[in-house]
C-alpha positions as CSV (number, residue, x, y, z in Angstrom):
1,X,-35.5,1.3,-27.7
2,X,-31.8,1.4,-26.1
3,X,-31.6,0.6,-22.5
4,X,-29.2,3.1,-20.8
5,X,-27.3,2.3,-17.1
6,X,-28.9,3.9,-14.2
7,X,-26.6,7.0,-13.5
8,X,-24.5,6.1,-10.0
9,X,-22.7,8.4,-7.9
10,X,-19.0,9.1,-7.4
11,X,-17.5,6.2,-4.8
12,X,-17.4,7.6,-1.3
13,X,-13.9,8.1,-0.8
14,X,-11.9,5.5,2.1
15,X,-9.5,6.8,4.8
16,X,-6.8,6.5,2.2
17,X,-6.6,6.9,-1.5
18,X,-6.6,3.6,-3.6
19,X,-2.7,3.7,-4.5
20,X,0.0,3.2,-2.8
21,X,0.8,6.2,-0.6
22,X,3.6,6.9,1.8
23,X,4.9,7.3,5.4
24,X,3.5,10.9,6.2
25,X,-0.1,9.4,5.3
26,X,-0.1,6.3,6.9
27,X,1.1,8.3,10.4
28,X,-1.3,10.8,9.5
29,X,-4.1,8.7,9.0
30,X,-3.1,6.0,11.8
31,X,-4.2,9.2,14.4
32,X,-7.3,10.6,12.5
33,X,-9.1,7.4,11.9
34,X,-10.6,7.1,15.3
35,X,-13.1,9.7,13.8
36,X,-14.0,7.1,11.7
37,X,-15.7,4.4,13.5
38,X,-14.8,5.8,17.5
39,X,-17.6,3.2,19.0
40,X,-15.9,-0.1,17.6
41,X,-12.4,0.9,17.8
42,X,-12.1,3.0,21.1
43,X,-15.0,1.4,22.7
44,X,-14.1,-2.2,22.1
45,X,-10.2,-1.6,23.1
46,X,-11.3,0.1,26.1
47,X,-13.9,-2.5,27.0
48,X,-11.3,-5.4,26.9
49,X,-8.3,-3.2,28.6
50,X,-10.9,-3.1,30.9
51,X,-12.1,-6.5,31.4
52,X,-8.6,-7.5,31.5
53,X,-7.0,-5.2,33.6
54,X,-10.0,-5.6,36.7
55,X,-9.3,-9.4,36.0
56,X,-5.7,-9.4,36.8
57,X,-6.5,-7.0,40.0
58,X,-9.2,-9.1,41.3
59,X,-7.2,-12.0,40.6
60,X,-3.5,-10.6,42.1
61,X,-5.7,-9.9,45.1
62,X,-7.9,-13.2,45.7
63,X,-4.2,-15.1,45.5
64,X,-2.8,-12.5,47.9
65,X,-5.7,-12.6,50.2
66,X,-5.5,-16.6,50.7
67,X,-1.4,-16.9,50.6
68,X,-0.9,-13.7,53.2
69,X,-4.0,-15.1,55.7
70,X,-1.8,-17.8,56.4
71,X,0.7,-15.7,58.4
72,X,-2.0,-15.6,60.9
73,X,-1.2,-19.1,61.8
74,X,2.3,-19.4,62.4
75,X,3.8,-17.6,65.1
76,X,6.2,-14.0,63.9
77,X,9.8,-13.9,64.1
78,X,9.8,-17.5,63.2
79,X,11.7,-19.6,60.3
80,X,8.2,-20.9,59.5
81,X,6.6,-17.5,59.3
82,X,9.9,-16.1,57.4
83,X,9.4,-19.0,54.6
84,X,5.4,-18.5,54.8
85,X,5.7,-14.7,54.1
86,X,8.2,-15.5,51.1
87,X,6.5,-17.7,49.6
88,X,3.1,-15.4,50.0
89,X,5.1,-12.8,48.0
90,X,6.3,-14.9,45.5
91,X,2.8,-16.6,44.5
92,X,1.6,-13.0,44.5
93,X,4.1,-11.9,42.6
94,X,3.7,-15.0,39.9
95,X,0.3,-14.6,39.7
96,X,0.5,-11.0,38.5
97,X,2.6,-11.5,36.0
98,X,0.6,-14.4,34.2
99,X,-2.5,-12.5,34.7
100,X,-0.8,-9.4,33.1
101,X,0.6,-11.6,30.4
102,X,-3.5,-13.3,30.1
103,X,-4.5,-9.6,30.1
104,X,-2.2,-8.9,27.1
105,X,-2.9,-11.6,25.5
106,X,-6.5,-9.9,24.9
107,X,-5.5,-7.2,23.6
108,X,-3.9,-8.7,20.1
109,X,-7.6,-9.6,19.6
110,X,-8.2,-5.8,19.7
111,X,-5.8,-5.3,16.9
112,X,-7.5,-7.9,15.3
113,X,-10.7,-6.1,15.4
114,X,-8.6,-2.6,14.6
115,X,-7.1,-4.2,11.4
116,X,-10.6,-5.5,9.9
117,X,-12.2,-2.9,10.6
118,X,-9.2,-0.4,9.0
119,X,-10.2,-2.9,6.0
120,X,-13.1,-1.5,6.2
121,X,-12.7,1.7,6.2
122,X,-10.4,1.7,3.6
123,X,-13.1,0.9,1.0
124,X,-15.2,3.3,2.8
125,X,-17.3,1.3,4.4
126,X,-18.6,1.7,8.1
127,X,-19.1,-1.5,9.5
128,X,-20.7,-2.2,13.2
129,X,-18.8,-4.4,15.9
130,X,-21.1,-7.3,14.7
131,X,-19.8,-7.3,11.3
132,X,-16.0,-6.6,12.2
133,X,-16.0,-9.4,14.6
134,X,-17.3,-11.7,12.3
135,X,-14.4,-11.4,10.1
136,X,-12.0,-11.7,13.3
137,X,-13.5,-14.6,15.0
138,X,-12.5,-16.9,12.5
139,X,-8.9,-16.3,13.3
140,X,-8.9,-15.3,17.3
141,X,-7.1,-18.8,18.2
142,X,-4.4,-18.1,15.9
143,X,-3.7,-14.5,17.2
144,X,-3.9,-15.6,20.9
145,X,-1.1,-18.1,19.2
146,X,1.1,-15.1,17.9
147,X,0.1,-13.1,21.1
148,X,1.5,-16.5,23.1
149,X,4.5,-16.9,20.7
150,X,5.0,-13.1,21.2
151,X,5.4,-13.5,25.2
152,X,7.4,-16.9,25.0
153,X,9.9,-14.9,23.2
154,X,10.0,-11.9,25.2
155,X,10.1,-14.8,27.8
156,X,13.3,-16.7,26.5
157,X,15.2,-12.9,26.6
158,X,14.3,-11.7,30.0
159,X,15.4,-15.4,31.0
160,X,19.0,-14.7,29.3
161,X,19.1,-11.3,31.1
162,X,18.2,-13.1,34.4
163,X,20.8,-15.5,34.1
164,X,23.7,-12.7,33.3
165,X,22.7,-11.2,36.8
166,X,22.6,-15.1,38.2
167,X,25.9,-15.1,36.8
168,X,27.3,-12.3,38.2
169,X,26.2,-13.3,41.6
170,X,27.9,-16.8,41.7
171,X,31.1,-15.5,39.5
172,X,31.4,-11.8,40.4
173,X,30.9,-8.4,39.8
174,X,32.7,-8.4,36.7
175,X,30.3,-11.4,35.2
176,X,28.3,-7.7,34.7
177,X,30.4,-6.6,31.8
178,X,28.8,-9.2,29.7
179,X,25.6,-7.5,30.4
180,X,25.9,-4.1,28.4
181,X,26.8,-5.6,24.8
182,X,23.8,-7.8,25.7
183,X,21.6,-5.3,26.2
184,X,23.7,-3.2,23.9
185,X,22.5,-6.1,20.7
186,X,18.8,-6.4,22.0
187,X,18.1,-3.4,21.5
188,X,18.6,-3.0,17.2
189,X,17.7,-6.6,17.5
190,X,14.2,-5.8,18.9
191,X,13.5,-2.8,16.8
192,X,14.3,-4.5,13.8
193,X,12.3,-7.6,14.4
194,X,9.5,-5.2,15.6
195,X,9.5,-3.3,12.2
196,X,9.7,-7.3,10.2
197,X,6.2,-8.4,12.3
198,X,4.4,-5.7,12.5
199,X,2.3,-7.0,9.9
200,X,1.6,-10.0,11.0
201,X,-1.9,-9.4,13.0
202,X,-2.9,-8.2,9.8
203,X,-1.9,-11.0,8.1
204,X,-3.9,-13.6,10.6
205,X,-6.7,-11.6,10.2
206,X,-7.0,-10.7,6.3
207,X,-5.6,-13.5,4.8
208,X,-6.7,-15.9,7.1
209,X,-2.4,-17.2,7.5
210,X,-1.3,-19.4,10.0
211,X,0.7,-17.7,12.8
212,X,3.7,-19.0,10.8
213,X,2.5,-18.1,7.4
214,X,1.7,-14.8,8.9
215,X,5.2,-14.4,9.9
216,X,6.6,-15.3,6.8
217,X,4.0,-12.8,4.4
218,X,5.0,-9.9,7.3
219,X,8.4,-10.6,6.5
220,X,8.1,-10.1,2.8
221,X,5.4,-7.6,2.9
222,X,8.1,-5.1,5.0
223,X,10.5,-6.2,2.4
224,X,10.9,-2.6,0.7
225,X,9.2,-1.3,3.2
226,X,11.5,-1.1,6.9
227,X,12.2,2.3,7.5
228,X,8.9,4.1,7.1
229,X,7.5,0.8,9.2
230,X,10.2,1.1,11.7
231,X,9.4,5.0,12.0
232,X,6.2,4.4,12.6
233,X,6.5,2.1,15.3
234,X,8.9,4.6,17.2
235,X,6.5,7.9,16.4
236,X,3.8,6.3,17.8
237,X,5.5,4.2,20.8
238,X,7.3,7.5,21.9
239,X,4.6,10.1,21.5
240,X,2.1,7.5,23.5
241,X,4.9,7.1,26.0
242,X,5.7,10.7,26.6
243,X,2.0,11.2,27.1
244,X,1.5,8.3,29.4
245,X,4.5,10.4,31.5
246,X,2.6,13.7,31.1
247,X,-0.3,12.3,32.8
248,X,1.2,10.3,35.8
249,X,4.1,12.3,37.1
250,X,1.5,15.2,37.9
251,X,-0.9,12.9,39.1
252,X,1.8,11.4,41.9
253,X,2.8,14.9,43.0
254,X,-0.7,16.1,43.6
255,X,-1.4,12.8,45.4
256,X,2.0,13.3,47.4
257,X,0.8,16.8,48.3
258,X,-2.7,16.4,49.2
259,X,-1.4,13.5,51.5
260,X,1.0,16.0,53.1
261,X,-2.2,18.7,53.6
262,X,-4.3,16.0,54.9
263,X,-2.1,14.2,57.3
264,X,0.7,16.4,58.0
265,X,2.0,14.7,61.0
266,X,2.2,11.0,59.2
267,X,-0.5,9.3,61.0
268,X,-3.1,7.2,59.3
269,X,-6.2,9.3,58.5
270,X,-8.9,7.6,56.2
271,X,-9.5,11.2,54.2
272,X,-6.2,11.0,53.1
273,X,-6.0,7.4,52.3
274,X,-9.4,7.9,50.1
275,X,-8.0,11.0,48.9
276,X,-4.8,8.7,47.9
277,X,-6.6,5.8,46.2
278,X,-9.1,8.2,44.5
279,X,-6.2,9.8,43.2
280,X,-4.3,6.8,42.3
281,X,-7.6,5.2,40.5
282,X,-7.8,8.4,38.2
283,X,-4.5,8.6,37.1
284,X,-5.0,4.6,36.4
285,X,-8.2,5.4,34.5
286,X,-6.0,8.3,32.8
287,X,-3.3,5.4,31.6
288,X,-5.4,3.4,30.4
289,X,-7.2,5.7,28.1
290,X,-4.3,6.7,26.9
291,X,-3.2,3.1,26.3
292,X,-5.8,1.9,24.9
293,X,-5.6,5.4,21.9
294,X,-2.2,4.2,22.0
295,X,-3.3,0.4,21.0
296,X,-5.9,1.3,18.3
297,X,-3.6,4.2,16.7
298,X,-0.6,1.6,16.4
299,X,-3.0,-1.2,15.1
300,X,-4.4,1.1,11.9
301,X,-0.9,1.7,11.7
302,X,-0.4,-1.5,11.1
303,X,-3.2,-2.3,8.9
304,X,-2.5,0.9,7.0
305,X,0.8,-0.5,6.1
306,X,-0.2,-4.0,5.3
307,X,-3.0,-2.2,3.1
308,X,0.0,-0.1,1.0
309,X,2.6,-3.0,1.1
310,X,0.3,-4.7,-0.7
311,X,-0.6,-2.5,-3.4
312,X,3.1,-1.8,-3.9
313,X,3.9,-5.7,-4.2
314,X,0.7,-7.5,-5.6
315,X,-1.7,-4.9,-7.0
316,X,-4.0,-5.1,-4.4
317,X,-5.0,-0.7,-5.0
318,X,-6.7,-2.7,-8.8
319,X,-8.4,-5.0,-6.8
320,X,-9.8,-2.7,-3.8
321,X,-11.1,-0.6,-7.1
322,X,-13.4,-2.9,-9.0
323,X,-14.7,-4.4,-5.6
324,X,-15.9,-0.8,-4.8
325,X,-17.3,-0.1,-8.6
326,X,-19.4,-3.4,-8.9
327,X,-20.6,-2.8,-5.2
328,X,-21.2,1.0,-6.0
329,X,-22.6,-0.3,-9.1
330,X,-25.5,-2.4,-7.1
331,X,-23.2,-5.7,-7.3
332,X,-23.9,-8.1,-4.0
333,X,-22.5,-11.1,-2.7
334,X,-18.9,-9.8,-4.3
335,X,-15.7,-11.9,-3.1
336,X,-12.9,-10.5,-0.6
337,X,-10.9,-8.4,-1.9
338,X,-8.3,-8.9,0.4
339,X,-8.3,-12.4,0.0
340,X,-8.1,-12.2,-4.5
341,X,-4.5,-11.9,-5.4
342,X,-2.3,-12.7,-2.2
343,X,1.3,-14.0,-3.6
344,X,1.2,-12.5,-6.5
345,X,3.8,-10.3,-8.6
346,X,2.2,-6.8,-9.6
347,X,3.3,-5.1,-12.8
348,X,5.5,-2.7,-12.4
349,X,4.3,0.4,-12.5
350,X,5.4,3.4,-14.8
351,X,7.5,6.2,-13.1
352,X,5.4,9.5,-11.9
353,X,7.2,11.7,-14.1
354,X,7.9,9.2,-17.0
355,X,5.7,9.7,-20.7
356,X,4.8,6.2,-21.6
357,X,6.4,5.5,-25.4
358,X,4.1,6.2,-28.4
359,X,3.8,3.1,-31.2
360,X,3.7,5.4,-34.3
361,X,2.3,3.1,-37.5
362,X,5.5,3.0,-39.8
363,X,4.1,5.1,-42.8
364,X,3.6,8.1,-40.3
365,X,7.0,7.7,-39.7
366,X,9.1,8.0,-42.8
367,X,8.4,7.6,-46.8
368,X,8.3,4.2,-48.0
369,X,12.2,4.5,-50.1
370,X,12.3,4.9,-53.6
371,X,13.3,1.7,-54.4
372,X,10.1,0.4,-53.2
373,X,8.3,1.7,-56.1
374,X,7.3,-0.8,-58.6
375,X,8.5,0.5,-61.6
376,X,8.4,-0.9,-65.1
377,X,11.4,-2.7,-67.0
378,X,13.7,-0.5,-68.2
379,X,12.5,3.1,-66.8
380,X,15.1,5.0,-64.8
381,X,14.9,4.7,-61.3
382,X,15.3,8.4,-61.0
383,X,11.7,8.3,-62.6
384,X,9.6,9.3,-58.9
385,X,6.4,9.5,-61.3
386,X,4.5,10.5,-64.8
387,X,2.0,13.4,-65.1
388,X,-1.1,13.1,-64.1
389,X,-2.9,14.7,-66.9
390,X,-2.2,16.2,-69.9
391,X,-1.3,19.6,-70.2
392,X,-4.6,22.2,-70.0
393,X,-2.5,24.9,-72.7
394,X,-3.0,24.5,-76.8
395,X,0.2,22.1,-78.7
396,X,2.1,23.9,-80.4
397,X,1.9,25.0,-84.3
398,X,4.6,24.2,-86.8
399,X,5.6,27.2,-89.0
400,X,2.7,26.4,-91.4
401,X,0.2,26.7,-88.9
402,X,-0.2,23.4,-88.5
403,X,0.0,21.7,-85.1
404,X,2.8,19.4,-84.6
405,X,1.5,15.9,-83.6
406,X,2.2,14.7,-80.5
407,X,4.5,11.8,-79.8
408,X,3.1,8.6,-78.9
409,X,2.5,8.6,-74.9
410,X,4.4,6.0,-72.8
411,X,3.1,4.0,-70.8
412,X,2.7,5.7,-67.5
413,X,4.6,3.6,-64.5
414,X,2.4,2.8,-61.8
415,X,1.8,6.0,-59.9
416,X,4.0,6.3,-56.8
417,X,3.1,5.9,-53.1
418,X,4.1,10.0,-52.7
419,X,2.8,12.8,-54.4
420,X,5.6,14.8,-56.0
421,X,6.1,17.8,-53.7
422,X,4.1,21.4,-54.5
423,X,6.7,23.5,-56.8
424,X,9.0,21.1,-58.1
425,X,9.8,20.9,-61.6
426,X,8.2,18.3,-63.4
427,X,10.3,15.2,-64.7
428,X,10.4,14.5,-68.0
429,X,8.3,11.2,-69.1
430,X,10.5,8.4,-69.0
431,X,10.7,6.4,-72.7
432,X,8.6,3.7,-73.5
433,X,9.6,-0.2,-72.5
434,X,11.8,-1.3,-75.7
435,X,9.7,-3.7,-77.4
436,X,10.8,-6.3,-80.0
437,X,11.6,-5.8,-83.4
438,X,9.5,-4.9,-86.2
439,X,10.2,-4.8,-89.9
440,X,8.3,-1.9,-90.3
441,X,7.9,1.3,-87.9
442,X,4.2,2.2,-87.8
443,X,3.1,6.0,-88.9
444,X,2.4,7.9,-86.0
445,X,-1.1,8.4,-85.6
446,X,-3.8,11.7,-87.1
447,X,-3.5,14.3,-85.0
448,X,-6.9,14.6,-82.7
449,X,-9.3,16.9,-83.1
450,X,-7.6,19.6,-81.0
451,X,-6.2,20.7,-84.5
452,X,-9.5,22.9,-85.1
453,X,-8.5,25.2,-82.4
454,X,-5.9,26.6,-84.4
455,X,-5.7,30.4,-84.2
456,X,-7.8,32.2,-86.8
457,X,-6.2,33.4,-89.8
458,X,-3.7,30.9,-90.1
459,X,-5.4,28.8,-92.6
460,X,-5.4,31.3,-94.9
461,X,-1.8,31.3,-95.3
């Protein structure tokens, strides 16, 4: 008895199609995929914008608490009280900033998270926080390390900036000049390494790279790829942005307003402060909702790309297809396979319009030439071929009424590769080989027995 395979279903299809696919699908899919898996990627982004964000206020305010309770010490209008209260604000101040910096530092773990489980997705599977971060944690030092790298960079510009206005101070007003082709250069300069390492979270977190090695794989991975990358970056950043506007300018005029209704004369009134922070904390709430869409939209963006750059440079689309066949197929314990052919070349792939050449077998071409045709010794090479058979019609009769005998046959040449086309006149049979010579020419031979079917009547004669 034959053992048939168990029929399996058709493969659940992923957020994108296994080939490489283009700009308008990766922006497309970059918004929609929150419907996808909405509890790991909104809820964990907004968990650790969160976290991160009541960290830095409780933290800005502890430090401001203990630097501005000192001014309660010295006596106001003072040098000591003037150097106290500056260096309050400036401690404040600092500690802001590096709890800002600490609170976006978490958030390159969120793309992490985004990218693995865009990985996911893409093979259409729907994996749970536990799973995703169990892919990530392997490689959360080493984005905190491009997330570090990131700042020190962003660092080492604002510090040029800094000292063109320190510059201007000491030197002059016109030290300024040198200030707009700076800023002028940054700009293209930023966008452009923006487009180049927008891959490289992805690459940490997939491929398990280095921060270095990340950068490097980004860099070739955008290689063919830097406008649609680069439009992606701005679609998103400016629709985000002009959201994030839509949502606080209202919110400061109503706050503005209601202030004015509930203290009209200026004086402190607790409604109207409350009214004022409760309006202040929603629009916050409002921002950061929107920044955290903002975060997981331009993280599958990312790992959207990284997914198609792939498949356009090392085949990955083959690989992504047979991992989801065996698996389909009841296959466990199957290898990454993110992780099979990273470096390599992929074939290059046939044009969409383009007909693939046909290797015809070279009879089916064209005849085999004459000349080809292993013909016997002597015969005539316009000879294509002998007769088949003999004819089916009676020989002919001499005037006595008896049959002429037939000369001797030839030998027939080997028969041709070609049948002799329908309709054509018949060639006469070519002479026999010349043999050597006798003394005596043999008689030709009895007529056969065909001779009996001469027509009645003319025996008689």
């Amino acid at each position: 008895m034959t053992a048939y395979p168990a029929w399996t279903p058709a493969s659940r299809p992923g957020i994108v199609p296994l080939h490489p696919y283009g700009f308008g699908t990766i922006l497309g899919r970059s918004f929609t995929a929150l419907r996808q898996n909405p509890r790991v990627l909104l809820g964990f982004a907004l968990v650790v914008q969160a976290a991160g964000s009541i960290l830095a206020i409780l933290g800005t305010a502890a430090v401001a608490f203990a630097t501005f309770s000192r001014l309660d010490t010295v006596r106001a209008n003072t040098d000591e009280f003037e150097a106290v209260f500056a260096g309050s604000v400036a401690l404040t101040a600092l500690t802001g900033i590096v709890l800002s910096i600490a609170s976006g530092v978490l958030t390159t773990l969120v793309q992490g998270v985004v990218v693995a489980e865009v990985a996911h997705a893409v093979v259409a599977e729907k994996a749970p926080l536990r799973t995703v971060w169990r892919r990530v944690r392997p490689s959360a030092w080493r984005l905190i390390g491009w997330a570090a790298l990131s700042v020190l960079a962003v660092g080492v510009v604002v510090g040029l900036v800094a000292l063109v206005f320190l510059g201007a101070a000491v030197v002059g007003p016109g030290f300024l000049l040198l200030l707009i082709p700076l800023v002028l250069a940054l700009i293209p300069l930023g966008l452009w390494l923006a487009a180049k390492l927008f891959l490289v979270p992805a690459a940490i977190v997939l491929e398990g790279a280095g921060v270095f090695g990340a950068v490097a794989r980004s860099w070739r991975l955008t290689r063919t790829r830097f406008w649609p990358t680069l439009g992606v970056i701005v679609i998103i950043t400016v629709a985000f942005g002009a959201i994030g506007q839509v949502i606080s300018v209202p919110l400061g005029f109503a706050s503005g307003i209601v202030s004015s209704i509930l203290s009209p004369s200026g004086e402190t009134n607790v409604t109207a402060v409350v009214t004022l922070l409760l309006t202040q904390l929603l629009g916050q709430v409002l921002v950061t909702l929107v920044q955290c869409i903002a975060l997981v939209v331009q993280a599958t963006a990312a790992g959207l790309t990284y997914v198609d750059a792939r498949m356009r440079h090392e085949g990955l689309d083959q690989d992504l297809i047979a991992y989801v066949e065996a698996r389909d197929a009841g296959g466990t314990g199957l290898p990454d396979p993110y992780r099979a052919g990273i470096g390599r070349t992929a074939p290059v792939r046939p044009s969409p319009g383009a007909a693939a050449p046909v290797a015809y077998p070279p009879a089916a071409m064209a005849p085999s030439p004459p000349a080809a045709t292993p013909f016997a010794p002597g015969a005539p090479a316009a000879t294509p071929f002998a007769p088949a058979a003999a004819p089916a019609y009676p020989p002919p009769t001499g005037p006595a009424g008896v049959p002429t005998a037939p000369a001797a046959a030839p030998a027939a040449p080997p028969p041709s590769a070609f049948p002799p086309p329908s309709g054509s006149p018949v060639a006469p049979a070519s002479p026999p080989a010349p043999g050597p010579p006798s003394a005596e020419t043999p008689p030709a031979p009895a007529p056969p027995a065909a001779t009996r079917w001469a027509p009645p009547g003319d025996g008689a004669s």
